[in-house]
N, C-alpha and C positions, 0 to 999 in steps of 0.2 A: 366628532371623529368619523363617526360613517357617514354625514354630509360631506367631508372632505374626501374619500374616497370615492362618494360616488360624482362630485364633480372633478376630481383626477381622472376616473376613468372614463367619463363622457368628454371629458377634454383630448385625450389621448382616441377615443374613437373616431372624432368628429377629423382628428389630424390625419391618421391612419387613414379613413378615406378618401380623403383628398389627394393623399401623396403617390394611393396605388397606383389610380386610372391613368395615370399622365405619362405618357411618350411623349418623347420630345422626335418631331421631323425627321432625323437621322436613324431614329431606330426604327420609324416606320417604313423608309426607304429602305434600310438592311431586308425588312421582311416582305418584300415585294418580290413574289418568287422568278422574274425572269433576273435578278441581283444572285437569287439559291442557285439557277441552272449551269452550265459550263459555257461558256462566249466561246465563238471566234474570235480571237484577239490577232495582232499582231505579233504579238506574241508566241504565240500556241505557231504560227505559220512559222516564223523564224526560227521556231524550235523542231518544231516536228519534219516539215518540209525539206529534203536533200536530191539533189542532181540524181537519177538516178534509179529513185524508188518507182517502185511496182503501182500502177495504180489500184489495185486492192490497202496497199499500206496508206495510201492520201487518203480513200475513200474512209477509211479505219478513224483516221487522223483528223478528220475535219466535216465525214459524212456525205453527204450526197450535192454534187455540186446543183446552182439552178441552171446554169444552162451547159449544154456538152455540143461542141461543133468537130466537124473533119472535115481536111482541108482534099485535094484532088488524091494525096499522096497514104490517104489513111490514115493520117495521123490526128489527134484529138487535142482540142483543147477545153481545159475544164474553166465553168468561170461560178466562181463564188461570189456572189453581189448580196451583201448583209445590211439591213437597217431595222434601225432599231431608236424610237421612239419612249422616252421613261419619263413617266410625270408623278410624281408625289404631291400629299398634301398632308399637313397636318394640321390638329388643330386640339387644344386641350384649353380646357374651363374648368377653373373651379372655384370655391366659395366653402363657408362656416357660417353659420346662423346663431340664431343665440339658442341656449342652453339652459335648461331649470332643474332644481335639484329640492328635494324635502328629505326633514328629516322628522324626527319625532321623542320627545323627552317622557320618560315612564309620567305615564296619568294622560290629563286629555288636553295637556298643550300640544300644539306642533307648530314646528319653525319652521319656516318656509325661505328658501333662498335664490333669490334668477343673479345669473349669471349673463348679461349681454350683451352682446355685438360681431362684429364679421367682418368678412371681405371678400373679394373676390376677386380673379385674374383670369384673364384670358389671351391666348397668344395664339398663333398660327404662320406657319411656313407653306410654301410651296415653290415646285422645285420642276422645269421641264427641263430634256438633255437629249437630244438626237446624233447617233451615231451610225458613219456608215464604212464600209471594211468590202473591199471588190478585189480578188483573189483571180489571179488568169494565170493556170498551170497548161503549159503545153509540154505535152508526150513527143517522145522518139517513136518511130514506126515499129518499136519494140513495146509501146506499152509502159515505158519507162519515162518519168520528168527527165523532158529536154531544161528545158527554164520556169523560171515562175516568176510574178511580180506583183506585186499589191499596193494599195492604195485607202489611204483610212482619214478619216475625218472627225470631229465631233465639235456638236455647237447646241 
């Protein structure tokens, strides 16, 4: 009876650690923190961006552009030029060995019991993605979005 128990319970441990360790690629990717941070998407630009707005509101909206030009007239053009490089990898191994177990009958027998064999597995993914998103807001001589247009990619 308590030979059976305790090769229940080293059967159940030996599982249990095996099953913790393993991410599977997709959850590793989730946890890659520029996936946590907030993009420039096309998205966010078709939402946020209107004819019109202050450029303190774009700046609000989408942050600091990389380059800022004016033409002879004053007037500014913002250009957002975004890339963005993502590679993941995963990789998970695992395996069971064998197992032994003793018990012991009142007096000076003991029964002795192995338990053996195993497996093992091993897999892996990886995963590259290059994205790129070029944003050109030109201002009225007021400071205000004349137009805007973008252009985005990913491969």
């Amino acid at each position: 009876m308590i030979r059976n128990k305790i090769i229940i319970l080293s059967v159940l441990f030996c599982l249990s650690t095996v099953l913790i360790g393993c991410m599977s690629a997709a959850q590793h990717q989730q946890s890659l923190s520029s996936t946590q941070e907030r993009e420039m998407t096309v998205g966010i630009v078709q939402k946020e961006i209107r004819k019109g707005m202050s450029q303190a509101d774009v700046a609000a909206a989408l942050g600091s552009p990389n380059i800022v030009t004016s033409d002879g007239d004053g007037r500014e053009t913002w250009i957002y030029d975004k890339i963005a490089t993502e590679a993941s990898y995963s990789r998970d191994s695992g395996g069971a060995g064998g197992l032994a177990g003793a018990g012991g009958v009142a007096g000076s027998t003991l029964i002795l019991g192995i338990l053996s064999g195993g497996y093992s597995r091993e897999a892996g993914a990886r995963s590259t993605t290059q994205k790129t998103l070029t944003v050109i807001i030109k201002f009225d001589q007021e400071r205000k979005v004349d137009s805007f247009a973008y252009h985005s990619s990913k491969f």
